[in-house]
N, CA, C and O of each residue as an XYZ file, in Angstrom:
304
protein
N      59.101    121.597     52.670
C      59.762    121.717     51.380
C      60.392    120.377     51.000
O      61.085    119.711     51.769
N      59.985    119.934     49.316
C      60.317    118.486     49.656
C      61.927    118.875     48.410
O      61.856    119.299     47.256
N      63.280    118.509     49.263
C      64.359    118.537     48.647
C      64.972    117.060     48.029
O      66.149    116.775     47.811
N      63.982    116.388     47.867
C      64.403    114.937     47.198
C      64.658    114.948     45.578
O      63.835    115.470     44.826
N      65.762    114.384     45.137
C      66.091    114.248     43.730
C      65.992    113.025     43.088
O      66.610    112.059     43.536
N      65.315    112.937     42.122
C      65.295    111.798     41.471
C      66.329    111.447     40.718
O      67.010    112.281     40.121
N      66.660    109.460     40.650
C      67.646    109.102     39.950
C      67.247    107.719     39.409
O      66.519    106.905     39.976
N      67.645    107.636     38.618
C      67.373    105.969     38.182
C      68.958    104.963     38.110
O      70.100    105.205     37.718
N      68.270    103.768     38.714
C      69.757    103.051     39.319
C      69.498    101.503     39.456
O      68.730    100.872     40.182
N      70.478    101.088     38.433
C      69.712     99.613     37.783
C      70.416     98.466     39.180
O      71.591     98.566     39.532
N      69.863     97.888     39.536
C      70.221     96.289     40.159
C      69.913     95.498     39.681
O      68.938     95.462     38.932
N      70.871     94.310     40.038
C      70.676     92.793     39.269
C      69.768     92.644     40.166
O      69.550     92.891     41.352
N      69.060     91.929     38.802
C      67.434     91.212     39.184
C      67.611     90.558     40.365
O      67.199     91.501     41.041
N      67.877     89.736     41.176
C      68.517     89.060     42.592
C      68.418     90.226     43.690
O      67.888     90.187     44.801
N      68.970     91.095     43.156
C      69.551     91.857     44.381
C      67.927     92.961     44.329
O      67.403     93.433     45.338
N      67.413     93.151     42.894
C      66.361     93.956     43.293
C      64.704     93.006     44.099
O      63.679     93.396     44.657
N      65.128     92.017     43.819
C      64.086     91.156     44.273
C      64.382     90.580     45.907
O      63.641     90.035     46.725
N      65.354     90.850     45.932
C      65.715     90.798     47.710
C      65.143     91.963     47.726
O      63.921     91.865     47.617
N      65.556     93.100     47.823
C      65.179     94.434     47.833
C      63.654     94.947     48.407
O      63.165     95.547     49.363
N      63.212     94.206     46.996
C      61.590     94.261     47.316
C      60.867     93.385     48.630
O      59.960     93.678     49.410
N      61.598     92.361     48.494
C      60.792     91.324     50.247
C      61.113     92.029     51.058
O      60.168     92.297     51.799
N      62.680     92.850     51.519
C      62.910     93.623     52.150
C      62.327     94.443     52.663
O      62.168     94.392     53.883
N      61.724     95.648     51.782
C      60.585     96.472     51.997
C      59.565     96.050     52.004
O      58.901     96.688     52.820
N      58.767     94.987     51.358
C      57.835     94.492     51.714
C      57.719     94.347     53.639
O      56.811     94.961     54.200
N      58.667     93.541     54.432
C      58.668     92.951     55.328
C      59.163     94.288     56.045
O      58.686     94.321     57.179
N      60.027     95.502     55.748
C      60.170     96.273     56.867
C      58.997     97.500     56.641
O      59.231     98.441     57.400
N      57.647     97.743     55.677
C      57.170     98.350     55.382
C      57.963     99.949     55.283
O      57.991    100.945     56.005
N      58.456     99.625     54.202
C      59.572    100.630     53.888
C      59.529    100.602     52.350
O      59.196     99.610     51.702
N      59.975    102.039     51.716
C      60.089    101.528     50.190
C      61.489    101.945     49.782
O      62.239    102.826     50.202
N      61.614    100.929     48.720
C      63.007    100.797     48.617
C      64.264    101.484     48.578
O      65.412    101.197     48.915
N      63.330    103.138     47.727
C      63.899    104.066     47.662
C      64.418    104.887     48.961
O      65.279    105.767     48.946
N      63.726    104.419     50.056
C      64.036    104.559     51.759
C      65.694    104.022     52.279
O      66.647    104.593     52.809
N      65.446    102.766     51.852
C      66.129    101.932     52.089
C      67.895    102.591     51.363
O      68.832    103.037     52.025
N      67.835    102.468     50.280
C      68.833    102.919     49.199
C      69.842    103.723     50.160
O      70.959    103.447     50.597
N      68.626    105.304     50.373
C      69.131    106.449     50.660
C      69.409    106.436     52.353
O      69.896    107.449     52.856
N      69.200    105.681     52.901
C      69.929    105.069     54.258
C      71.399    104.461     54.372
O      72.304    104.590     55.196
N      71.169    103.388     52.604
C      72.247    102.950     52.869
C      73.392    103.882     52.812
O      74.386    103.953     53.534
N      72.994    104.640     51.700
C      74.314    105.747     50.811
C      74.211    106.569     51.815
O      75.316    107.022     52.112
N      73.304    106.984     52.511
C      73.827    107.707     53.707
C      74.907    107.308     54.726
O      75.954    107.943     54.853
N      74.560    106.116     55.512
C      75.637    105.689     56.076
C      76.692    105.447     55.604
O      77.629    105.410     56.402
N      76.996    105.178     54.102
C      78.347    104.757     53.520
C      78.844    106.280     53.539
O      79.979    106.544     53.937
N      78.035    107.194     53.135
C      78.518    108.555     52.900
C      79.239    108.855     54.575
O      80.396    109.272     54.632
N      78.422    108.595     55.902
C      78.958    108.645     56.983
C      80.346    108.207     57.336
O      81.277    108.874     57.787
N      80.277    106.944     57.030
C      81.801    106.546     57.326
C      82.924    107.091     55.843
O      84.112    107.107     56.169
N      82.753    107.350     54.912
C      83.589    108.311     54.549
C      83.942    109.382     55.256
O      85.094    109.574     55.647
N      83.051    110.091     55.450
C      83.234    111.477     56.536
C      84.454    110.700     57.793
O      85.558    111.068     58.193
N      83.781    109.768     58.036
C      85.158    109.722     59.834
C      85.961    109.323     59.227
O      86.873    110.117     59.460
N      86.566    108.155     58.130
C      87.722    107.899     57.551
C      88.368    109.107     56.938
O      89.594    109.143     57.041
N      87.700    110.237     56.238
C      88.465    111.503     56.418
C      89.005    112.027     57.132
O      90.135    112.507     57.034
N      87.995    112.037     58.354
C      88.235    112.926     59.486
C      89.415    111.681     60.331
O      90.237    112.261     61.041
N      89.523    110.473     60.318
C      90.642    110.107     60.237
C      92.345    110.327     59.856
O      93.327    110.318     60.598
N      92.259    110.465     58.830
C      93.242    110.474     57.838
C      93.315    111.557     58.673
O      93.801    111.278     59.768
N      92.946    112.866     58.499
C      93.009    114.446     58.774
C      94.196    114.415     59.778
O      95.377    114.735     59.643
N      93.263    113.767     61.168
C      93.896    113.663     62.145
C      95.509    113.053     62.407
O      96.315    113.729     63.046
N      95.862    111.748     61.858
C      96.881    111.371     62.025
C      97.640    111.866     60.735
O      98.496    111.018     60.484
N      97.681    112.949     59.762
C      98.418    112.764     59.046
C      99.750    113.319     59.197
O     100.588    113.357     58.297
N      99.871    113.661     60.144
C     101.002    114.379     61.318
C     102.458    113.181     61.296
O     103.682    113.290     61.227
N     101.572    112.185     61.389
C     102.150    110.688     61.901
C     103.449    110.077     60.835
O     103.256    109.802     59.651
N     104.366    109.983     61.321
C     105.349    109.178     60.342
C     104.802    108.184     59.573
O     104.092    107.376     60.172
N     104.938    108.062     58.541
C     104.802    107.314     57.364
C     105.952    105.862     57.697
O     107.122    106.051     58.030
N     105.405    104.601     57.546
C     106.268    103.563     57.659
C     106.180    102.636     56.493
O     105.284    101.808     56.663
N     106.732    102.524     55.516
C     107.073    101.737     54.232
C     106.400    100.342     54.970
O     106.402    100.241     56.196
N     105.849     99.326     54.124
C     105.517     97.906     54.606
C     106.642     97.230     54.760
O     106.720     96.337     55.603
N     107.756     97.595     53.895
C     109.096     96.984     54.459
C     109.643     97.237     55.709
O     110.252     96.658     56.608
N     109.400     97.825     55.554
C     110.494     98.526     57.369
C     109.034     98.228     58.489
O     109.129     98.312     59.714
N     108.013     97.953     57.909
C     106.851     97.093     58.902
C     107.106     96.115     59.031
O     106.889     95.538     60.097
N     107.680     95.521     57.979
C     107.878     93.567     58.616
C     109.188     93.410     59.045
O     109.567     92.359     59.561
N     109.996     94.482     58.853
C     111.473     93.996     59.905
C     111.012     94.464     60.698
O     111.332     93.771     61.664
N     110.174     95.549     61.169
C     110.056     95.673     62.952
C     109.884     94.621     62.938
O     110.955     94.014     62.932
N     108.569     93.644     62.922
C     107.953     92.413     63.400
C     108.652     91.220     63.445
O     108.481     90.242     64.173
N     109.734     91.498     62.278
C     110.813     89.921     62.248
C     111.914     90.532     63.546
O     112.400     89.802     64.409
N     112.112     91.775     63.453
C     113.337     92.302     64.816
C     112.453     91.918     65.883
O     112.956     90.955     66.463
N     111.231     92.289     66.451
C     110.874     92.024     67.513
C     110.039     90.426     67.833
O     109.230     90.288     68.751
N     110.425     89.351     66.904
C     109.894     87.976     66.856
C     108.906     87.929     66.734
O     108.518     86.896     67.279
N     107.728     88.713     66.097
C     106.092     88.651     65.742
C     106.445     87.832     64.353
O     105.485     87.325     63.773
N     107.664     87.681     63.825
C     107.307     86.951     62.747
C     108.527     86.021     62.581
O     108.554     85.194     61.670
């Protein structure tokens, strides 16, 4: 069953012409390529969620009260 959706999705001329040697040279077509990438970007969204999830338990520390720890303990 083929569950693929079509989309149309413009690149600067540069970036689509890398694109193409790309697949040319990994015998791949581009549209391969794309949906690998957005996959993996889609991946690490998922663990930076599943991040967040996890520590959100965790005290919250203002960036101010981050750089007097570091000036109290001589990191800065």
């Amino acid at each position: 069953m083929n569950s693929q959706k079509r989309a149309t999705v413009y690149f600067d001329a540069e970036v689509h012409r890398v694109l193409r040697l790309k697949a040319a040279a990994s015998d791949r077509s581009i549209s391969e390529m794309v949906n690998d990438a957005v996959k993996a970007t889609l991946a690490e969204d998922a663990q930076d969620l599943a991040a967040f999830s996890e520590r959100k338990s965790e005290k919250s520390v203002s960036f101010d009260e981050f750089v007097r720890g570091l000036r109290r303990r001589g990191r800065i």
